[in-house]
C-alpha positions as CSV (number, residue, x, y, z in Angstrom):
1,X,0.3,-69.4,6.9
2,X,0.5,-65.9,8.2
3,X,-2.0,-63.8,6.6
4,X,-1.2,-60.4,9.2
5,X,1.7,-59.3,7.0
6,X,-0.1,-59.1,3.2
7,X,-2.8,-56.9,4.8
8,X,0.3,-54.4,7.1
9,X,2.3,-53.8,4.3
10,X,-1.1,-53.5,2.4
11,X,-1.9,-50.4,5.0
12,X,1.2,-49.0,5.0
13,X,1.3,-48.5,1.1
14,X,-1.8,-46.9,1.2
15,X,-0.4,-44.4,3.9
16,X,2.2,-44.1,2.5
17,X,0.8,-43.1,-0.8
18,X,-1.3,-40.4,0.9
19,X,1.3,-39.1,2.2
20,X,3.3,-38.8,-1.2
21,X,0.1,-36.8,-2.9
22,X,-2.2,-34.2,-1.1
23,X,-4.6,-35.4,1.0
24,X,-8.3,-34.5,-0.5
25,X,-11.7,-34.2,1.4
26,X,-12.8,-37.2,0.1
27,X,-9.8,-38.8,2.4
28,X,-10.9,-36.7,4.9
29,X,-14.4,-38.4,4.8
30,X,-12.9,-41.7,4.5
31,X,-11.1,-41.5,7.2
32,X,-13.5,-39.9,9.6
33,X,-16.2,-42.0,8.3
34,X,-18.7,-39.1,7.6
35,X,-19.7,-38.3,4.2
36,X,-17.6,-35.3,2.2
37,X,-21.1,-33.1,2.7
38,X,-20.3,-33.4,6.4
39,X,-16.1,-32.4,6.3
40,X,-17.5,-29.8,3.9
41,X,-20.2,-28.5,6.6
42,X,-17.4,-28.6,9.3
43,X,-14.4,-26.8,7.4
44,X,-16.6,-24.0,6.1
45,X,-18.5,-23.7,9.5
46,X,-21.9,-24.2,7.5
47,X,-25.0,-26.2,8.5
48,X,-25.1,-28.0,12.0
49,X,-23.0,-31.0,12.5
50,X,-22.7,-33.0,16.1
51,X,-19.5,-32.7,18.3
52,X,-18.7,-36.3,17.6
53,X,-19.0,-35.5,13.9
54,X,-16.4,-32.6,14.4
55,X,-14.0,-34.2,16.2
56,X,-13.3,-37.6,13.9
57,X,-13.1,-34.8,10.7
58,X,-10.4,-32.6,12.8
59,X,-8.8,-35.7,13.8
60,X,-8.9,-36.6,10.5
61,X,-7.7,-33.5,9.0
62,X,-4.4,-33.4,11.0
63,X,-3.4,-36.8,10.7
64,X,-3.8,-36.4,7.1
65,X,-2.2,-33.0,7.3
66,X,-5.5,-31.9,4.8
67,X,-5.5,-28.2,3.4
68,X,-8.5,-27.1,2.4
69,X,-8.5,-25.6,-1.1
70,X,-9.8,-22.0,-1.5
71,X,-10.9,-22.3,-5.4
72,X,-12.9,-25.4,-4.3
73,X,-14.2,-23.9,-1.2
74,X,-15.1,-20.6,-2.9
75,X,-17.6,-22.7,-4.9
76,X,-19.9,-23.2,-1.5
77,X,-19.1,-20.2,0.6
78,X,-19.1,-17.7,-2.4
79,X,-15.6,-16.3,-0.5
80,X,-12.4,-16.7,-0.6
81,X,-11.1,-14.8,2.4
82,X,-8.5,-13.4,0.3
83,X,-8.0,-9.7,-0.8
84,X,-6.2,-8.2,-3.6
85,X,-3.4,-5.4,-3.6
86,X,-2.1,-4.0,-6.7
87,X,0.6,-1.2,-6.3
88,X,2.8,0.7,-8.3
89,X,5.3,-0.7,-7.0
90,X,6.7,-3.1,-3.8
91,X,10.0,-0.8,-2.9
92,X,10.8,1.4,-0.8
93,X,9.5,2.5,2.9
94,X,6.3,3.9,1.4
95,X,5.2,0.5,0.1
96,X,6.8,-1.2,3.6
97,X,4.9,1.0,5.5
98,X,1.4,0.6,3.5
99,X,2.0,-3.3,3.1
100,X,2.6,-3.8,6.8
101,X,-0.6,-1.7,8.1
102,X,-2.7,-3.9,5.2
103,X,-1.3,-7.0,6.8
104,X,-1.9,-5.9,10.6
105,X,-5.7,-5.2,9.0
106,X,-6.0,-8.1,7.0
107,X,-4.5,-10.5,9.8
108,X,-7.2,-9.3,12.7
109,X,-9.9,-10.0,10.4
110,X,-8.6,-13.6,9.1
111,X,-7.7,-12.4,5.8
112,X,-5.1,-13.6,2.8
113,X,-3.4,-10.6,1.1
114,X,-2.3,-11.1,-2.7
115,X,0.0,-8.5,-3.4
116,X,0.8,-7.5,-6.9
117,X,2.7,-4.7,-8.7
118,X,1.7,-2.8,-12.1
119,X,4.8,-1.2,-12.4
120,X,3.6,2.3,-13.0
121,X,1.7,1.2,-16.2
122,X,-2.0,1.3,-17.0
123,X,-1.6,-2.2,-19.1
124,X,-0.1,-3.7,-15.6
125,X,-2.6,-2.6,-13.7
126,X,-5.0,-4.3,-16.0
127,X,-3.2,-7.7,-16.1
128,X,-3.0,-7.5,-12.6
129,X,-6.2,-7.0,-12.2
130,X,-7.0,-9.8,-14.5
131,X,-4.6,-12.1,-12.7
132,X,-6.7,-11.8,-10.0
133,X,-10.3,-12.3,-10.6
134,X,-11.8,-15.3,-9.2
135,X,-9.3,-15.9,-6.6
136,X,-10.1,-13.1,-4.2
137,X,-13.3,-11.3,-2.9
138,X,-12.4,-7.6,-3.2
139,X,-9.2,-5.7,-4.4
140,X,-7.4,-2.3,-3.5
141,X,-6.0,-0.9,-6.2
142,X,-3.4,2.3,-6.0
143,X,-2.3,3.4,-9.1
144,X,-0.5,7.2,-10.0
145,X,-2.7,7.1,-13.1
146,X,-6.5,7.9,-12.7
147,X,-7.3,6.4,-16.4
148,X,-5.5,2.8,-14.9
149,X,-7.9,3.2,-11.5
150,X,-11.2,3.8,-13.1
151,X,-10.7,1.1,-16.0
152,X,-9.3,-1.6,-13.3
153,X,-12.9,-0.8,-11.2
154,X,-14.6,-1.2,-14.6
155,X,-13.0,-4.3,-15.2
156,X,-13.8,-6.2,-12.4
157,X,-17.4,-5.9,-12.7
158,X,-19.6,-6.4,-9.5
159,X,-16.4,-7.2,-7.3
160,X,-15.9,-4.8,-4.8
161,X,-13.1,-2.0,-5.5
162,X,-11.2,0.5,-2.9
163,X,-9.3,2.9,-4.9
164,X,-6.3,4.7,-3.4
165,X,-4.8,8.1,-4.5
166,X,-6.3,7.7,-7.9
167,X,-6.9,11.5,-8.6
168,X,-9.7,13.1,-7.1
169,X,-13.1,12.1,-5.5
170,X,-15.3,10.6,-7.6
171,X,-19.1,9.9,-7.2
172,X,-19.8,6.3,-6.5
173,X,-16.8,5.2,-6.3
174,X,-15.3,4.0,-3.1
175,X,-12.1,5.4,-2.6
176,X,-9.2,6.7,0.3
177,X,-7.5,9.8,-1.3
178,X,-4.5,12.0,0.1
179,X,-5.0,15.5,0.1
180,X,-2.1,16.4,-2.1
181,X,-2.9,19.9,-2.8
182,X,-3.9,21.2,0.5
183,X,0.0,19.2,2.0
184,X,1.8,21.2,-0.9
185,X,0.3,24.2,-0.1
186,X,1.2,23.7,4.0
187,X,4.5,23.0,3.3
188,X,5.3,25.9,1.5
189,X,3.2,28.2,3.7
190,X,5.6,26.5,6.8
191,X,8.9,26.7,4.6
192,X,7.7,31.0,4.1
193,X,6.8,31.5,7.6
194,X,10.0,30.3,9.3
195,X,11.5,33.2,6.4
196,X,12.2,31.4,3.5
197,X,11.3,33.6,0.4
198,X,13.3,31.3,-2.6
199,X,11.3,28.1,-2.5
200,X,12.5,25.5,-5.2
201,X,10.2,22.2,-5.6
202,X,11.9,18.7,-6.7
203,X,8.6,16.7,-8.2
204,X,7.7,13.6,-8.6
205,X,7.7,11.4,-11.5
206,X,6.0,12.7,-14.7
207,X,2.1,11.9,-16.0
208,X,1.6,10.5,-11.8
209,X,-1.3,12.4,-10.6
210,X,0.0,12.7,-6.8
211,X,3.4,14.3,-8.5
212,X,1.2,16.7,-10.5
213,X,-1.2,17.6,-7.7
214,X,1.6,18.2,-5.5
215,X,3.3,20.5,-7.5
216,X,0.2,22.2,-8.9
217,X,-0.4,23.1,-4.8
218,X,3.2,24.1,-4.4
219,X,2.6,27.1,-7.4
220,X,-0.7,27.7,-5.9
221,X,1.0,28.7,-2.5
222,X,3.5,30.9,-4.4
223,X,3.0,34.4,-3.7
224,X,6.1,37.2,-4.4
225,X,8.4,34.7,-6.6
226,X,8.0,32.5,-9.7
227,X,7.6,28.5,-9.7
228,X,11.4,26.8,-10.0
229,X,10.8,23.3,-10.4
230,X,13.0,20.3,-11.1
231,X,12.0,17.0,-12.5
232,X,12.4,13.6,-9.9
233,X,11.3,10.3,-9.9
234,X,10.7,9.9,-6.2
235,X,13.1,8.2,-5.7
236,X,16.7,9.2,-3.2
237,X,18.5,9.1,-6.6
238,X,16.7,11.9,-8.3
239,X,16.6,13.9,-5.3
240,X,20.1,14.3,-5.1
241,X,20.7,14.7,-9.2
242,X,17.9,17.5,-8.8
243,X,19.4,19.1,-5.5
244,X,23.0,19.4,-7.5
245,X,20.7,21.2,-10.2
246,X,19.5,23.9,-8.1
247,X,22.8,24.3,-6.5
248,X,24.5,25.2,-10.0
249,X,21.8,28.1,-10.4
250,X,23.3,31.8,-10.0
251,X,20.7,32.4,-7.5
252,X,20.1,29.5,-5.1
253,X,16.8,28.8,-2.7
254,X,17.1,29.2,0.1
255,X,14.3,26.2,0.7
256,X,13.6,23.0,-1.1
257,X,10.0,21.2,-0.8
258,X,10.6,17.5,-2.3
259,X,7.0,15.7,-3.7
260,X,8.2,12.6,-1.2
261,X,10.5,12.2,1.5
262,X,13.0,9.8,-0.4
263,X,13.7,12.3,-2.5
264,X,14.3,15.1,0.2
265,X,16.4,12.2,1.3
266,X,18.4,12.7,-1.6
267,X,18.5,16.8,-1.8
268,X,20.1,16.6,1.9
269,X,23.0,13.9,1.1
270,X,23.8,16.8,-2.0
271,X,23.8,19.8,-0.2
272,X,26.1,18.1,2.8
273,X,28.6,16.4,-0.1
274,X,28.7,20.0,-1.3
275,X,29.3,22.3,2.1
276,X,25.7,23.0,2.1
277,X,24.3,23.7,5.5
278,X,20.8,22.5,6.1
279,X,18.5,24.4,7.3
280,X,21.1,27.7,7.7
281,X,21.5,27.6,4.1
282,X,19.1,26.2,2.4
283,X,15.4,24.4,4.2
284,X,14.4,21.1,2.9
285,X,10.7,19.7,3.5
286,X,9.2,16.2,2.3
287,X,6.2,14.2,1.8
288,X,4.9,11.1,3.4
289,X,6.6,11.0,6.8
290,X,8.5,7.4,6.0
291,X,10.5,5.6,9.0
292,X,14.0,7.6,7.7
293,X,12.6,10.7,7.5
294,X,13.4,11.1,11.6
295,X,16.7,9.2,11.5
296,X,18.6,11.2,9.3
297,X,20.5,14.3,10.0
298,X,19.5,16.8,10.2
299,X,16.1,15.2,10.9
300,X,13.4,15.7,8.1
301,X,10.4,18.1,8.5
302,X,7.9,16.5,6.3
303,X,3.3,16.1,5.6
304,X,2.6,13.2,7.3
305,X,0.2,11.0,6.4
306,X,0.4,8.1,8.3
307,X,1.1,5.4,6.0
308,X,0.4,2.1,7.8
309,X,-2.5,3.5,9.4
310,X,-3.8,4.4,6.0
311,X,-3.0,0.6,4.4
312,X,-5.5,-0.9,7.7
313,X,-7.9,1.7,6.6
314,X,-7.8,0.3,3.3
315,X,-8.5,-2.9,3.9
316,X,-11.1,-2.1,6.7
317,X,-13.0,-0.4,4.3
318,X,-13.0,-3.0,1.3
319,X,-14.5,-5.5,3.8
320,X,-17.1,-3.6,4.7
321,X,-17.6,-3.0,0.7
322,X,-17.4,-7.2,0.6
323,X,-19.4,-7.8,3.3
324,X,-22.3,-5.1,2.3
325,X,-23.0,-5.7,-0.9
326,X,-25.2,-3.2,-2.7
327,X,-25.5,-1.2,0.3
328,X,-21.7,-0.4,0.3
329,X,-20.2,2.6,1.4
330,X,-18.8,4.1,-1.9
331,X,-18.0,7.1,-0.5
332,X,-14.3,9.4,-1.0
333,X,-12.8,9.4,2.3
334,X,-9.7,12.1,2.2
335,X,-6.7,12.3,4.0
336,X,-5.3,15.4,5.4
337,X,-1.5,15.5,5.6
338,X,-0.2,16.7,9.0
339,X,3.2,18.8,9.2
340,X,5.8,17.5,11.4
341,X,8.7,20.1,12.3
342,X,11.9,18.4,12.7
343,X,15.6,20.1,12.3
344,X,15.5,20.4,8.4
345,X,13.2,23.7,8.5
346,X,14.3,25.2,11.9
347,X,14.3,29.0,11.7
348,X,17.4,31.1,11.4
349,X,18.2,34.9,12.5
350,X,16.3,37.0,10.1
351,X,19.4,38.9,9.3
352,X,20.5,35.5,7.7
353,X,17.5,36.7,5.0
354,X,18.8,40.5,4.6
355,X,22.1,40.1,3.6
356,X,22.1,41.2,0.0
């Protein structure tokens, strides 16, 4: 009698039922003959194991195609090499551009990103948060509503928050903030000295504090006319509905400054749909400095802020918050918005300005 081929298929059904469930470290240790203390010490790079020792549990762990799981392995190493993003929103080049720079940052350090949106509201921003705890070591959290920021860092407790563009520095709180103000107030001071003297401002969305700071430094720069403002959204769509506002006026600008670069988007496709020229007629300035803003024509002069760079900021600085502890940096660190001239703001002959 052959007893060989009870105890082959015997082997191959217990392969094969590995392979039909995830592999745990218990079958790890099994299979490297080690104990699961030992696949532990080698996964995690904790404790000292021998080179003979490594080898049969990373043998191990690609024949049985073994993924380690980060809730279990948070329970010995404390981390989960995994950060948290929550954003107002994941559209549109702004987001792209942030998202990508995180990434770039994240990826060089051997990070995980877990991106989440709160869709403009503070109760998002909260569940978000909430979705979150426990499964990462930090989290960056930009929100247009300062009372959402400050309640999502008071939420998490002890775990390391990076707040972006939520209002204005605050003490002891770590945080990467846009200088909104001081942008609004160059781009109006650059729209005025190429000769502009009827500025019109298309804002952002309503109760967002970069929108309101924004505008607040486009009055502030106002010297020899009153404030004409038009409500947008940010978005291209509300740029353009806003732009065909201030072209039914009986006295036109003869410059636009948009709160975001989408929307300045916008303000140019109305003025050329209407016979407007741009800049002869009337200037148009944006906000941000997204990827479009040089490929459209004419080209955009726009604040840049440097988006991407500011996302790998953002996650530089919340793993040195993770990484410090209580000796973390919690200080404000504030961006200042750089113009870039392009075609949309070009002068034109000053007797363009006199003509009654």
């Amino acid at each position: 009698m052959d007893m060989a081929a009870p105890t082959t298929a015997s082997s191959a059904g217990q392969e094969g039922l590995l392979s039909a469930k995830a592999a745990t470290m218990r079958d790890v240790a099994e299979r490297a003959q080690v104990s699961v203390a030992s696949v532990s010490r080698v996964l995690n790079g904790l404790g000292v194991t021998s080179d003979a020792t490594r080898q049969r549990v990373l043998e191990a762990v690609e024949h049985l195609r073994y993924v380690p799981h980060f809730g279990a392995r948070s329970l010995s190493t404390s981390k989960n090499d995994t950060i948290g993003v929550i954003l107002p929103d994941l559209f549109g080049e702004f987001f792209s551009e942030l998202i990508r720079g995180m990434d770039l940052a994240a990826r060089a350090h051997g990070k995980h990103l877990i991106v989440s949106s709160s869709h403009d509201g503070a109760e998002d921003t909260l569940a978000a948060v909430r979705s979150m705890r426990g499964r990462v070591d930090g989290m960056i959290v930009l929100s247009p509503h300062v009372d959402a920021a400050n309640l999502a860092n008071e939420f998490v407790g002890r775990m390391p928050v990076l707040l972006m563009n939520a209002g204005t520095a605050e003490a002891g709180r770590a945080s990467i903030v846009i200088d909104n103000h001081g942008g609004a107030v160059a781009a109006v001071q650059h729209l005025r000295a190429t000769g502009r003297r009827r500025i019109a401002h298309i804002r952002g969305a309503a109760a967002n504090v970069e929108a309101d700071t924004r505008a607040a430094g486009y009055v502030s720069a106002l010297t020899d006319q009153a404030p004409i403002i038009v409500e947008g959204d940010f978005s291209q769509a509300s740029g353009h509905r806003a732009a065909t506002q201030l072209l039914a006026m009986s006295q036109r600008p003869d410059a636009v400054f948009a709160a975001n670069d989408m929307m300045a988007v916008g303000a140019l496709l109305a003025f050329q749909e209407a016979g407007v020229r741009c800049p002869e007629d009337i200037a148009v300035i944006g906000f941000d400095d997204v990827p479009i803003a040089a490929l459209v024509r004419p080209a955009l002069t726009t604040m840049r802020v440097n988006i991407a760079e500011i996302g790998r900021r953002g996650v530089e600085r919340l793993i040195g918050l993770v990484q410090a502890g209580e000796a973390a940096d919690t200080s404000c660190e504030i961006v200042r918005p750089v113009l870039v001239e392009r075609q949309s703001t070009a002068a034109v002959p000053t007797a363009r300005f006199n003509k009654g």
